[in-house]
C-alpha positions in Angstrom: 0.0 0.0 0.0 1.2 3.4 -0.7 1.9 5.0 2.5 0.1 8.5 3.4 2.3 11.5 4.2 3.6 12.1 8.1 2.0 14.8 9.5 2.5 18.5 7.7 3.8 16.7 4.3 0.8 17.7 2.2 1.6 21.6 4.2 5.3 21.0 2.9 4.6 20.5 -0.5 2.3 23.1 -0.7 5.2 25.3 0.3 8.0 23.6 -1.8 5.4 23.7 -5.1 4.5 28.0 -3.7 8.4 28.8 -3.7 9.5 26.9 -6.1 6.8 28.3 -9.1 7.6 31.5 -7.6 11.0 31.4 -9.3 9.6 31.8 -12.8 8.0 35.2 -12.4 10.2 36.8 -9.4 12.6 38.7 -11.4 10.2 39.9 -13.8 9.9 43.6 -11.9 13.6 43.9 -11.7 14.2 43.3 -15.4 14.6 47.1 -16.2 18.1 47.0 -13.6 18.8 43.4 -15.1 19.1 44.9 -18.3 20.7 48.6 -16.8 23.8 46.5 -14.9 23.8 44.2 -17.5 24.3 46.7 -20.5 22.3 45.0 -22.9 18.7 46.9 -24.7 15.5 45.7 -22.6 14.1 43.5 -25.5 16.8 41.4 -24.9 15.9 41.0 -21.1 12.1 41.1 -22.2 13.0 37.2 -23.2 13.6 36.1 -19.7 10.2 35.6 -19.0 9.8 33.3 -22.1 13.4 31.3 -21.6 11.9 30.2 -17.8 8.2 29.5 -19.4 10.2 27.3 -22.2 12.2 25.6 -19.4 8.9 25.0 -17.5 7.2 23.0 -20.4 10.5 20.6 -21.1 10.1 20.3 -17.0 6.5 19.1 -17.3 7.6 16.7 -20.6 10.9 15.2 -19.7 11.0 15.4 -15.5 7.0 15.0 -14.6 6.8 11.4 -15.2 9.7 11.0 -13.0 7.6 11.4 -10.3 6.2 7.3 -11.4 10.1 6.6 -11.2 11.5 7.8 -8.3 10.9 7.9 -4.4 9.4 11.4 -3.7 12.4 12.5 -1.2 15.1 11.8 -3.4 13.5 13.4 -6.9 11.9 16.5 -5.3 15.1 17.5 -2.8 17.0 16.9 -6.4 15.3 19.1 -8.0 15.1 21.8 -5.8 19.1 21.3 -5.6 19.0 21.9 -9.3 17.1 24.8 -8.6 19.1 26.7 -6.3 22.4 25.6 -8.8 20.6 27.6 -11.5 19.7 30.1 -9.5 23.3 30.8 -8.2 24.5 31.1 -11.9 21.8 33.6 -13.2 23.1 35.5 -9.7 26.4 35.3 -11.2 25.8 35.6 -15.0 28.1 38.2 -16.8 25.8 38.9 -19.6 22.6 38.1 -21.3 23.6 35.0 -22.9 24.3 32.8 -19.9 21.1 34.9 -17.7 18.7 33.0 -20.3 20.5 30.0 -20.1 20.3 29.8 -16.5 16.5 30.4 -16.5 16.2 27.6 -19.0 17.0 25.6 -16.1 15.1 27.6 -13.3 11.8 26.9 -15.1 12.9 23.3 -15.7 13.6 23.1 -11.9 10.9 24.9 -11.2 8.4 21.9 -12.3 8.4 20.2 -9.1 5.9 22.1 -8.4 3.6 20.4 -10.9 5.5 17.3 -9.1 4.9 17.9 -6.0 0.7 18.1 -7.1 0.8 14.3 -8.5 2.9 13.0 -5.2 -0.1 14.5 -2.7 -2.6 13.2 -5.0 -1.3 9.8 -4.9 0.2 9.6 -1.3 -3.4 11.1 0.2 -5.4 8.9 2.6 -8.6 7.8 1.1 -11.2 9.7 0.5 -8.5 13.1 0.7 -7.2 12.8 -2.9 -9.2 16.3 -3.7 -8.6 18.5 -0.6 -4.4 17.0 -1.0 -4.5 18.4 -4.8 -6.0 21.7 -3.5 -3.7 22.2 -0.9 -0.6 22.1 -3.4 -2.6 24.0 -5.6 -3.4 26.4 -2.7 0.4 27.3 -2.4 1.1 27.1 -6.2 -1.3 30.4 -6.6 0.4 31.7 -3.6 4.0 31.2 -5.3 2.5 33.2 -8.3 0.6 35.9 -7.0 3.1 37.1 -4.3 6.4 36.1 -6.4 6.3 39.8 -8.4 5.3 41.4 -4.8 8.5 39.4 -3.4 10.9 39.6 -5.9 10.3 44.0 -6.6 10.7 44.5 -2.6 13.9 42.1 -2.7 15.1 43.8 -5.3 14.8 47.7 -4.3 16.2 46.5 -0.5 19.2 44.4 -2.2 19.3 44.3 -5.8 18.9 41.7 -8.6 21.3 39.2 -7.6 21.5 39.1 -4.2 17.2 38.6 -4.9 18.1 35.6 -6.2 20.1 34.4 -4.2 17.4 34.6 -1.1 15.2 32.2 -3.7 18.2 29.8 -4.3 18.5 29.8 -0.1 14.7 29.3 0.2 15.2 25.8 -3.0 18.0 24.5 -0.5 16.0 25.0 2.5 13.1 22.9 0.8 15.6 20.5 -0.6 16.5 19.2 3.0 13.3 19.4 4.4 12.1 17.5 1.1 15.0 14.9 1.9 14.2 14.2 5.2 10.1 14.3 5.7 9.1 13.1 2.2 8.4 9.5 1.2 11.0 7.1 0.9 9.1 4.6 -0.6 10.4 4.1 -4.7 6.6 3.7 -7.2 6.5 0.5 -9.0 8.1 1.0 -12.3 7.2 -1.2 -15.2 8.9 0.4 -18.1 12.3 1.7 -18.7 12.4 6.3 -18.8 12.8 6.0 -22.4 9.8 3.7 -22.7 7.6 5.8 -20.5 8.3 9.2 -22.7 7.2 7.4 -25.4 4.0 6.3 -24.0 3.1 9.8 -23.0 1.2 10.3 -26.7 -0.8 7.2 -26.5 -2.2 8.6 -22.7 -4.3 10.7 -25.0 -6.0 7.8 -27.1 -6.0 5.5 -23.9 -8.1 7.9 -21.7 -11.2 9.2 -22.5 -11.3 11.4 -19.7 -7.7 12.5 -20.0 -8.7 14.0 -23.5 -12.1 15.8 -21.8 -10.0 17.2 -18.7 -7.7 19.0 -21.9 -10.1 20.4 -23.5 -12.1 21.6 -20.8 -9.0 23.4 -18.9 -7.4 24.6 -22.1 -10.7 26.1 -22.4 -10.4 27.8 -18.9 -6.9 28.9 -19.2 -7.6 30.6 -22.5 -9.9 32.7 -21.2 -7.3 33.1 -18.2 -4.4 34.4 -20.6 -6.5 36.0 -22.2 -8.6 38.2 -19.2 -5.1 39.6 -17.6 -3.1 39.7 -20.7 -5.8 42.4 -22.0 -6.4 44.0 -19.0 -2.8 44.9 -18.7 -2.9 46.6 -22.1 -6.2 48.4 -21.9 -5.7 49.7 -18.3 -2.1 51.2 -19.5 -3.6 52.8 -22.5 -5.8 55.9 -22.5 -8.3 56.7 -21.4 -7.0 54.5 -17.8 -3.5 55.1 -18.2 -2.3 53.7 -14.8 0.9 52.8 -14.1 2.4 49.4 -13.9 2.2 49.5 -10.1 -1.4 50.4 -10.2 -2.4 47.9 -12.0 0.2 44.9 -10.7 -2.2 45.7 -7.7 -5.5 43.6 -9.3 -3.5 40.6 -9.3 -4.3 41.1 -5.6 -7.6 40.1 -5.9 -6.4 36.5 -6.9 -5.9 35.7 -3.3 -10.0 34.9 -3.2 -9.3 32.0 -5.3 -6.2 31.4 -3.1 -8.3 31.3 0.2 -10.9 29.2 -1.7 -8.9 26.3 -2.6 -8.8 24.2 0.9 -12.5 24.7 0.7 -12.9 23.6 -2.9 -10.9 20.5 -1.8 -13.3 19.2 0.5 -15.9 20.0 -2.2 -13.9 17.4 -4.1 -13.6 14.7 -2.2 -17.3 15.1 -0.7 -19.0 15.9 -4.6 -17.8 14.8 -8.3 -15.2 16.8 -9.8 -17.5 17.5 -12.7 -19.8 18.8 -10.3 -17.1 21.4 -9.0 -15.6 22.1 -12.2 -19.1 22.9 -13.6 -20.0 25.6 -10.3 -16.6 27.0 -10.8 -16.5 27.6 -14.3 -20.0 29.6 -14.1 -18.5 31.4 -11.5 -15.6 32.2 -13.3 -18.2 33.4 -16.2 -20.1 35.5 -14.0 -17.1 37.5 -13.0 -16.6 37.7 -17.0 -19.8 39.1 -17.1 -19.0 41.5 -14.7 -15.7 42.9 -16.1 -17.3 42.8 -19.3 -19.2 46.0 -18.6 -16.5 48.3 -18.4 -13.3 49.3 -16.2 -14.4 52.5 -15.2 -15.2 51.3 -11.8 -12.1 50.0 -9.3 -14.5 48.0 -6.9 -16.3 46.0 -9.7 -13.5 45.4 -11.7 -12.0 44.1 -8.7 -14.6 42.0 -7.9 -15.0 40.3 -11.3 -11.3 40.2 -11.3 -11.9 38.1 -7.9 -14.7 35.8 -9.2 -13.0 34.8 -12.4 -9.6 33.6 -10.8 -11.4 31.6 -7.5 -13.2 30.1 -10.4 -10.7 29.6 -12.4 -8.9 27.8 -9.2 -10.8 25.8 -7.9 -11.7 24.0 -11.7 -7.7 23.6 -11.9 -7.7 21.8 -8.4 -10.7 19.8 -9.4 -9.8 19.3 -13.1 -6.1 17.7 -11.5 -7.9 15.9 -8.9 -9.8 13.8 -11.9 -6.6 13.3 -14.0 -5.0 11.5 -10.5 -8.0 9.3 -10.4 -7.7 8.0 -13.5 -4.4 5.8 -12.4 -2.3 7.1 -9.7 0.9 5.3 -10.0 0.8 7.2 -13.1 -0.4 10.3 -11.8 3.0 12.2 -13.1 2.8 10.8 -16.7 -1.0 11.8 -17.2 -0.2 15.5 -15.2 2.5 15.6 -17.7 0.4 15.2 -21.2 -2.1 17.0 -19.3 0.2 20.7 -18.4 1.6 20.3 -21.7 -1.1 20.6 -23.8 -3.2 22.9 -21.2 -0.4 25.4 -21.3 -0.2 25.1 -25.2 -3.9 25.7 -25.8 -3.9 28.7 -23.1 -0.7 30.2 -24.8 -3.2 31.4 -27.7 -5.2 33.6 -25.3 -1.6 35.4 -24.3 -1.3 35.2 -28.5 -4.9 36.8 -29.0 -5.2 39.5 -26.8 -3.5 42.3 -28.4 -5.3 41.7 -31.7 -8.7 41.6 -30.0 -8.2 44.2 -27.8 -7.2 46.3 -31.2 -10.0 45.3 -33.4 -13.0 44.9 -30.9 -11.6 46.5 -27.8 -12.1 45.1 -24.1 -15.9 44.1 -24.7 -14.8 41.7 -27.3 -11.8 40.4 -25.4 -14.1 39.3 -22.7 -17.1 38.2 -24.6 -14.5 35.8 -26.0 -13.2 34.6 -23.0 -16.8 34.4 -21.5 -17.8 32.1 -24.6 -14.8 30.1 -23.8 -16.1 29.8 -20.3 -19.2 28.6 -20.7 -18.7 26.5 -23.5 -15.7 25.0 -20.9 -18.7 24.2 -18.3 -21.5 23.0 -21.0 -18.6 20.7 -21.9 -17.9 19.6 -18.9 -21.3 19.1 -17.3 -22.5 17.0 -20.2 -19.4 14.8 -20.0 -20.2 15.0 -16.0 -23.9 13.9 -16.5 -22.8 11.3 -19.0 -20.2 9.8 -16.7 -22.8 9.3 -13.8 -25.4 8.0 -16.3 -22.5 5.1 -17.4 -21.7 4.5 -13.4 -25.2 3.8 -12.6 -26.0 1.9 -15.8 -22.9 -0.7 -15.6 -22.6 -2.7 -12.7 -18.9 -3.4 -12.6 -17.6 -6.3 -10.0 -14.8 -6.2 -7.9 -14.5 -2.1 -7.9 -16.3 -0.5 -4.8 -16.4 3.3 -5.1 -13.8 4.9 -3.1 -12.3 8.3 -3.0 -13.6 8.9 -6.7 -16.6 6.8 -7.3 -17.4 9.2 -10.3 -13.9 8.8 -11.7 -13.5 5.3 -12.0 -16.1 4.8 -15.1 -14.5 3.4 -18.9 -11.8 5.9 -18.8 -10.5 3.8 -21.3 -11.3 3.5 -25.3 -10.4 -0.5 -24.5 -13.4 -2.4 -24.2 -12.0 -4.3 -21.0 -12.1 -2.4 -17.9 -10.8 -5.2 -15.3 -7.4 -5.8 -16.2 -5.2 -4.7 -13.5 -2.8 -2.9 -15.8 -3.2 0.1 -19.0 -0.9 -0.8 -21.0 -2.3 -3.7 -22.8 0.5 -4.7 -25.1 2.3 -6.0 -21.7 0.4 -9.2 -20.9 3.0 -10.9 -19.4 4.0 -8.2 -16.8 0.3 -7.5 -16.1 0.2 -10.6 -15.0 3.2 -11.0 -13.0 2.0 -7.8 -11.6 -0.9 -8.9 -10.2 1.2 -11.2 -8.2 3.1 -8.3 -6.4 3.2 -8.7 -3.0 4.8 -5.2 -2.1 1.8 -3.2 -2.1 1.8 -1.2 -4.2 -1.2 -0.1 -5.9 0.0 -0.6 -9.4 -2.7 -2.4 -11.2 -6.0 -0.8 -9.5 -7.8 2.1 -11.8 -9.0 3.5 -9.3 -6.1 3.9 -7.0 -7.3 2.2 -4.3 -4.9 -0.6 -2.1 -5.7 -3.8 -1.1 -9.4 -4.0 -1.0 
């Protein structure tokens, strides 16, 4: 049996996956002195931002599923190692060159975060996958809502570098609390790395729900992208014209959806993750709706600024919480597919806003991402309805509903649903599998230990 986390471990990866995300979006108020001590033009600086979101996605394809591989303690106080190393370098980095090398690396490093979501999900008691998920999630929106406050304040009291360096001392710090408190215990591992990178395209065909979580949170993160990216521009234009500090100050309003998370994790594991997707997305729309009717006002763009990210919070949580159900000893492989693709298909929205805020102006920028919003939770609420239709319809033996009773329906285009293994081509070890005596919870869909 997968053993549950000592006492404060979900609390400790919160904070490692908070800290650690932070890294990617810290330095981005002091990129003005980067580029002043650094001598080069700011467009060169401007591609920070971009070398640490690059570094993030090869994170999520090549290190993610290494979280199936290897014991949580050893692979998350690794990475954070990494991360300070990287972190010491762009400290140290003469010129532009080896500063976006080095945040190649950060936002590589930076990816346990993402890890440290699939360990809680799959190291939480039963019946406490969803509020585990949230709770990571929790500290991830923390990580990127106070990072810019964090790094500008670090910056004006010390400078650039010596900003960094408190970050890199923060990565050690969670690298030996990581080593020490974290799970010890190595996942069963059927295939070979190689073997398992390759598998990650086939996830898609495999799992039904996989492919419904994509397109449902790409759906959500569009309109994310695409809400801030445009407010940004239209509140620094005329006729607002407020200046960056000003307007860095809405991302203040986030901390609703940060406050909601340990509450939307109970919702979770007590309701269907549909369910909770569905009530967050419409809540999401409704603060859409609000900012849709103009920024003239501070307090209700505020508030609809509020709205749309809880919303847009708690769906992640719950979306996440789904994807873990599907087969949690390969909870980091399926996160993987799953960040990649959602961060692909929210990337338009960054892409789209300028050109819709130009041709249609802020009424069309949101009237787009409410359409996306709605059509998000219309998706997912059939798929939700469908899902409990199929539960009640097909008596299944030999599965009792657990921590996700709604989750553990055909996720699987295969017409078999009782073999203890996914990966079908592998009869032999599926069956020598089933013979493991070590507990782990390898060949259960559903996640669950010994019955």
């Amino acid at each position: 049996m997968t053993r549950p986390f000592p006492r404060g471990g979900v609390l400790l990866l919160s904070a490692i996956a908070g800290t650690a995300i932070a890294n990617n979006y810290a330095v981005q108020p002091a990129l003005t002195s980067v580029a002043a001590d650094l001598g080069v033009p700011p467009a060169a600086i401007g591609l920070v931002p971009t070398a640490a979101l690059a570094g993030c996605m090869a994170g999520f394809a090549l290190l993610l599923p290494l979280t199936d591989r290897i014991a949580p303690h050893r692979l998350v106080a690794a990475q954070l190692t990494a991360l300070a190393a990287a972190l010491c370098v762009a400290a140290a980095a003469p010129g532009a060159a080896v500063l976006l090398v080095a945040y190649l690396g950060i936002g590589a490093a930076a990816g346990v975060a993402a890890q440290a979501g699939a360990i809680a999900g799959r190291h939480a008691p039963p019946g406490r996958r969803g509020s585990g998920v949230a709770c990571v999630a929790a500290g991830m929106s923390a990580g990127i809502l106070l990072s810019r406050l964090a790094g500008g304040a670090l910056t004006n009291l010390l400078g650039w570098r010596p900003m960094l360096l408190v970050f890199a001392a923060s990565a050690l710090l969670g690298a030996v609390a990581a080593a020490a408190l974290l799970p010890k215990e190595r996942p069963y591992r059927e295939h070979g790395y190689r073997a398992a990178l390759a598998q990650l395209p086939p996830l898609l065909r495999q799992f039904r729900e996989l492919r419904r979580a994509v397109a449902v949170g790409g759906l959500w993160y569009f309109a994310f992208n695409l809400i801030w990216v445009a407010l940004v521009l239209a509140l620094a234009a005329p006729p607002h014209s407020l200046e960056p500090t000003v307007i860095g100050l809405y991302s203040l309003t986030g901390l609703l959806g940060f406050a909601a998370l340990p509450f939307t994790g109970r919702l979770i594991d007590r309701y269907t993750p549909h369910a909770v997707i569905t009530a967050a997305l419409l809540t999401a729309a409704a603060g859409t709706a609000l900012l849709a009717t103009g920024l003239d006002s501070p307090p209700a763009t505020a508030l609809g600024l509020a709205l749309f990210d809880a919303g847009c919070f708690a769906a992640q949580a719950a979306n996440q919480s789904r994807i873990m159900a599907l087969a949690p000893q390969r909870a980091g492989s399926l996160s993987s597919v799953y960040l990649i693709l959602y961060f692909a298909i929210g990337s338009l929205g960054t892409a789209l806003a300028a050109p819709l805020l130009t041709l249609s102006g802020w009424h069309g920028a949101t009237l787009t991402a409410l359409a996306a919003l709605l059509l998000a939770a219309a998706l997912g609420h059939g798929w939700g309805r469908r899902a409990r239709n199929q539960g009640t319809g097909e008596q299944r033996t030999g599965e009792p509903h657990g921590d996700e009773p709604h989750m553990d329906e055909p996720h699987m285009d295969e017409p078999h649903v009782d073999e203890p293994h996914m990966d079908e081509p592998h009869v032999d070890e599926q069956r020598s599998g089933e013979q493991r005596t070590d507990g782990h919870p390898s060949a259960r869909p559903g996640g669950h230990a010994a019955r």
